[in-house]
N, C-alpha and C positions, 0 to 999 in steps of 0.2 A: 504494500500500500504506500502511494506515495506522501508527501508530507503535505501536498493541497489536498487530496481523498482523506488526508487523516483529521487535517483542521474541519473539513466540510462536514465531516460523520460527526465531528466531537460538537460542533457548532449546530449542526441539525437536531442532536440530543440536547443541547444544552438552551436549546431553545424551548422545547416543551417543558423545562423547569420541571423536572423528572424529583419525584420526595418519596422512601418509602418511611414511614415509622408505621412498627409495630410490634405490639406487648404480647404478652402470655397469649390473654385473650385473644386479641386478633388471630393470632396463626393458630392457635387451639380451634374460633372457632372457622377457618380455613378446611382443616385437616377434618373436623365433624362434617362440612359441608360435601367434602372429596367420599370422606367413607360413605355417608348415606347415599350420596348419589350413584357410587359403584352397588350398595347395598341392595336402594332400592331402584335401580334401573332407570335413575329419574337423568332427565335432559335439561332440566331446567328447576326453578325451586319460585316458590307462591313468599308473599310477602309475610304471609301468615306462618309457611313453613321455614322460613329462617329463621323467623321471632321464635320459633319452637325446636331450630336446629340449636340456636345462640341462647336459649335459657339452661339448654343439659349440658352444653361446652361450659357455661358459666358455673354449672353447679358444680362442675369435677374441679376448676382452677381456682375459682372464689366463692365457695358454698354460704360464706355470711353475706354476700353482695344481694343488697335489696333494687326496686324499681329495675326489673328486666326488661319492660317492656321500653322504658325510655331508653336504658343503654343499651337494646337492641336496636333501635332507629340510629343511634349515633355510630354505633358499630358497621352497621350497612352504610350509611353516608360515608364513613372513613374510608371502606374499603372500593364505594365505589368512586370514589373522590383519588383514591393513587391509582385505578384501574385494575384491580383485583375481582372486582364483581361487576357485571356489565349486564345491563336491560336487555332483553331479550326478544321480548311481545313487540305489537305495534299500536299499539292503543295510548301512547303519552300520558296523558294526567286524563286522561276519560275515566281509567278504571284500575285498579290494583296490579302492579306488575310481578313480569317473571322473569327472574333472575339466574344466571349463570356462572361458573367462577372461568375469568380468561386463560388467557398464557401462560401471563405473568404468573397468576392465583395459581393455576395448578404446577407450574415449575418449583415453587414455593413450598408446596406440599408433597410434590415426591422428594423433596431434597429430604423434608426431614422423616419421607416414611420408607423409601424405598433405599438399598445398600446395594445398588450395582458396581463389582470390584472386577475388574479385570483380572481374569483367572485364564492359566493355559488354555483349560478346555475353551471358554467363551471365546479369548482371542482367535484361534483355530477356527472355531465355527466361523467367526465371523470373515478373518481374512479369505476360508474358503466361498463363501456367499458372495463375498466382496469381487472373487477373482470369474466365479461363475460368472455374476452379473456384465462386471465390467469385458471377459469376453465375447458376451451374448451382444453386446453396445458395438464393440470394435466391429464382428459381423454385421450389423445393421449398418455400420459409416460406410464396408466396403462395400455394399450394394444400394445407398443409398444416390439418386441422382437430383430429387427436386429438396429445394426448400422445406417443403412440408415433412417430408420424409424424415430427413435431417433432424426436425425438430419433433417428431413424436418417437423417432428410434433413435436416436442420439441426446439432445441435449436435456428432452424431458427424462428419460431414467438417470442423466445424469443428479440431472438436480435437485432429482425427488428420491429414488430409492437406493442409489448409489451415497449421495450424500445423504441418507439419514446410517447408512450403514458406517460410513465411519466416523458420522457425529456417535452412532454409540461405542464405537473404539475409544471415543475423547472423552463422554460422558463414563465410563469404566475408568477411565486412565485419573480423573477426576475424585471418582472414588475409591479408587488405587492410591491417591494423594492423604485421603481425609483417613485412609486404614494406615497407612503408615505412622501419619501423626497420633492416631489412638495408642498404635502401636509405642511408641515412643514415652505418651503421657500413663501406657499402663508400664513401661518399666522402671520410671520416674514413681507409680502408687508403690509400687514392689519392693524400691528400695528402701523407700520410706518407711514401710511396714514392718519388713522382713530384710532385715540389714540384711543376713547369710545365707537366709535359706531362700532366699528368691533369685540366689545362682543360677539353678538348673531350668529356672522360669524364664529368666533373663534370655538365658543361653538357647534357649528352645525357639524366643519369638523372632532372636537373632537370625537365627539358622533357617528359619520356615522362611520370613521374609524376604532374605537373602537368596534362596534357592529358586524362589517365587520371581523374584523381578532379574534372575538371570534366564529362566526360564523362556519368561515374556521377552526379553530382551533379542532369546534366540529366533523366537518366534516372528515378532518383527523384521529385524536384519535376513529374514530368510525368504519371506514373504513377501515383503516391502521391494525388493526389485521386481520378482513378476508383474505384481499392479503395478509400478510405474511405467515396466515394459508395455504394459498393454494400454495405458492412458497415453503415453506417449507416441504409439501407434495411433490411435484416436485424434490427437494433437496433431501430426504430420497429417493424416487424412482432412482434417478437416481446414488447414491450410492450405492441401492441393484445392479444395473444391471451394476457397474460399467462405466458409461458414465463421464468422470470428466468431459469435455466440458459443458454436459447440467447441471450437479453440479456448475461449476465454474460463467456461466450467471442468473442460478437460484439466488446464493448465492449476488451477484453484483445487479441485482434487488433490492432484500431485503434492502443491505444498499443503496441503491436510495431513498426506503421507508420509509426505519427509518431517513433518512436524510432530507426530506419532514417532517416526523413528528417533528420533530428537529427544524424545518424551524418556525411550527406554534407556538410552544414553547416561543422559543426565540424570536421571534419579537411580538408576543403578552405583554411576560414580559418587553420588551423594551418599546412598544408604551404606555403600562400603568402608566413606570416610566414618560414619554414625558407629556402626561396626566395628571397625577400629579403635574407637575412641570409649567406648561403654566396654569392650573387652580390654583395654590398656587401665581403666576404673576398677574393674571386674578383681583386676589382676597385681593392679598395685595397692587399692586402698581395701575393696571388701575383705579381699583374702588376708591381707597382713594384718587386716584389725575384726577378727569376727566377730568380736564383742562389743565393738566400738565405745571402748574405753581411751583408745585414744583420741579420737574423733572429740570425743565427750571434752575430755580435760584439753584439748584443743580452744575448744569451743567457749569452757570453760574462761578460759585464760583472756580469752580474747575480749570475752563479755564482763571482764571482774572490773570495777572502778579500780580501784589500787593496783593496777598491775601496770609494771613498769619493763618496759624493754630497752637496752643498752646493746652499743655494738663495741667492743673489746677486740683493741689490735697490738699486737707487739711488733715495736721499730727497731730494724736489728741496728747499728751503728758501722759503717762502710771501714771497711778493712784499709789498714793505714800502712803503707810499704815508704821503708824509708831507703833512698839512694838518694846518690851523688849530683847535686845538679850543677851541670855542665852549663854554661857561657856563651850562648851562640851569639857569634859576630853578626853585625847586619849586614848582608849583601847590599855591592853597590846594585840598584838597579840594569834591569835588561834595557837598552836602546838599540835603537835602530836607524837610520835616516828615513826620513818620510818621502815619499811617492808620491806623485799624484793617483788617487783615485780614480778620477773619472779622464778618459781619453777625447779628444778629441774628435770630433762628428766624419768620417771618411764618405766620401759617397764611392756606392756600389752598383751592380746592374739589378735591377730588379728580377726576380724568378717567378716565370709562369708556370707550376707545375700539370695547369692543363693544358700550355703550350705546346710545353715536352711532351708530354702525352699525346698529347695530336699528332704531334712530329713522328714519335715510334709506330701510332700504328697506321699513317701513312707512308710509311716505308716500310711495314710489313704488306702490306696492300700492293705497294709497287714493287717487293721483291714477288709476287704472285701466289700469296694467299689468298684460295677462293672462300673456305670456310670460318666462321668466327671458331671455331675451336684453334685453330692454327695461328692465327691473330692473337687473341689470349697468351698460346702458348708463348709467343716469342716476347710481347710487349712486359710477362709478366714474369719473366724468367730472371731479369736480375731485380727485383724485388725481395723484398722477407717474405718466409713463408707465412709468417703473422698476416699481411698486408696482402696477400695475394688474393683473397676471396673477395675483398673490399676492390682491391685493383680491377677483378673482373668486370666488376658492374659498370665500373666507368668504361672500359673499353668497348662494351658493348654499345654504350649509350656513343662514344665518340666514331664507332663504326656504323651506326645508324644515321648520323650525320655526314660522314665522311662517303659512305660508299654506298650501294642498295644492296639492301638487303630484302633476301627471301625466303621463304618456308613453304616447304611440302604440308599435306594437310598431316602427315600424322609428322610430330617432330621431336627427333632424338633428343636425348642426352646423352652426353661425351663427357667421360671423365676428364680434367685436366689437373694434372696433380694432384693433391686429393680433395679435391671437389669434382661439380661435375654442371654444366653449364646445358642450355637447349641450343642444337645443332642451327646455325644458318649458312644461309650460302652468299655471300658476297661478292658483289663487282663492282666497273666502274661506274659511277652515276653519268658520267660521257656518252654511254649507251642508251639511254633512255629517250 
């Protein structure tokens, strides 16, 4: 994305003055509204059946909270005021409305019900989905010829069921993120609890996790070139037949893809250093203090008002060697007579070295060189070998000046020393 497409998206959001806030209540009663509607098959919700979804959400988080019915009206206003719940009917203020949860509302409620983690098996299933689909697409670009084609076998499965498949690569890779941190915050309860004996705990959630995101990792790296290979085919096709639409989602896949492998990269390297570092804890503080009695008096010491720390040095005194000291004369200084510095201005001839160059290979020309390889040869012969692949190019450029040059349709290269140059055939431009 470039940096005018970045200001335009952030200036476009930042103009609907985007607010969420919300408490217990609200997302409590979100999540009652999401279960009852999967519960009871409902599409939509009566103004009367919120005020009765939002009094049992209310009883389970604030069982003393009186006047429900008023702080059900302000709860609906709230959520439909950040766009969480949206009218549904068409009836305006004629008659009692029916209500839905959006996008937004329901993104909100699977985050905190549903635990999608990116696991070997799901990745697999999905990269193989992923690569069925996107070949099934490639066949359709190669037999596609009109526009229309293009975009119901091409760019629509790109952009609908192509890309929802590896938004759920991302959406896992997300909850792959929020399990690691758990992970992390439960060996942080463990130690707290269980100085010593939450070793073999530690050490277990290390090891799973570790084996986990190497796994996915291979998974990825292994996977991750076929689908580019086949988007990228897609990509080249639809630049032959001119379609930038199916160019532009092909190409936006791709870095989905490479963003995904990127994903298992990074947080593999991450979790290793994590790894690292709770096994180096593991191993110089738990183990050498099971009891954590030093810990303790550590702590102790630190935390006492009267406790005083000093740093204590002993300064040895430099060893004292007694000789004879010797007299040294002062030398007369060194002179010299002075010189002039700078000489006097001489004039010289001036040096064309593309004169000289002209000159050599017009008289390789006029000893009867037909071809630029033979011309090269001679003009470039007392040069350095450094200098001699640079020297080519000029000669070429001075025999295209100098003389006509021609070419067969198919045209060689000829080694000259160790490079190797495309063959022409030279004469005089007199002949023309």
């Amino acid at each position: 994305m470039s940096r005018r497409s970045f200001e335009h998206v952030v200036a476009a959001v930042a103009d609907r003055k985007p607010s969420l806030e919300l408490g217990p209540v609200d997302i409590c009663f979100l999540v009652a509204l999401h279960v009852k509607a999967e519960g009871a098959n409902l599409t939509s919700f009566t103004e009367h059946q919120l005020e009765d979804v939002f009094a049992h959400a209310s009883a389970v988080v604030q069982p003393e909270a009186d006047q429900l019915r008023r702080r059900a009206t302000h709860a609906i206003q709230r959520l439909r005021a950040q766009r969480l719940l949206a009218r549904v009917d068409g009836q305006g203020v004629v008659r009692t409305g029916e209500f839905a949860l959006t996008r937004l509302g329901t993104a909100i409620v699977e985050f905190y019900l549903e635990e999608d983690v990116l696991t070997r098996a799901s990745l697999a299933l999905l990269t193989r989905s992923l690569r069925a689909a996107i070949g099934d697409v490639r066949d359709a670009a190669r037999v596609a010829e009109t526009s229309e084609q293009w975009r119901d076998g091409v760019v629509g499965p790109l952009e609908v069921s192509i890309a929802e498949l590896v938004a759920g690569i991302e959406r896992r890779q997300r909850g792959m993120d929020l399990q690691q941190e758990d992970f992390q915050a439960e060996i942080r309860r463990l130690l707290e609890a269980d100085w010593f004996g939450a070793l073999d705990r530690c050490q277990e959630l290390l090891a799973s996790t570790s084996a986990t995101l190497h796994e996915l990792n291979e998974v990825l790296l292994r996977d991750s070139s076929d689908l580019l290979e086949l988007l990228h085919d897609i990509e080249e096709l639809a630049v032959a037949s001119g379609e930038k639409d199916a160019e532009t989602v092909a190409h936006r896949l791709m870095d989905q893809i490479d963003r995904s492998v990127a994903w298992g990269t990074a947080r593999q390297r991450a979790w290793s250093e994590y790894y690292q570092y709770v096994h180096r804890y593991l191993r110089d503080v738990v183990r050498l203090d099971p009891t954590r009695a030093l810990t303790q008096r550590l702590r102790d010491q630190l935390a006492g008002a009267g406790a005083k720390f000093a740093l204590a040095y002993a300064a040895a005194p430099p060893m004292r060697v007694l000789r004879t000291v010797a007299t040294v004369r002062d030398r007369p200084p060194v002179v010299r007579p002075h010189k002039p510095r700078e000489k006097d201005p001489t004039a010289e001839a001036a040096v064309d070295p593309q004169a000289i160059l002209e000159g050599k290979v017009r008289r390789a020309l006029d000893g009867g060189a037909e071809v630029l390889s033979s011309v090269t040869q001679q003009v470039t012969a007392e040069s350095p070998e450094a200098e001699r692949f640079v020297e080519a190019g000029r000669v070429a450029h001075s025999v295209a000046q100098l003389a006509r040059a021609t070419a067969g349709h198919e045209r060689p290269w000829v080694a000259v020393d160790h490079f190797e140059i495309e063959e022409w055939r030279v004469g005089s431009r007199e002949k023309e």
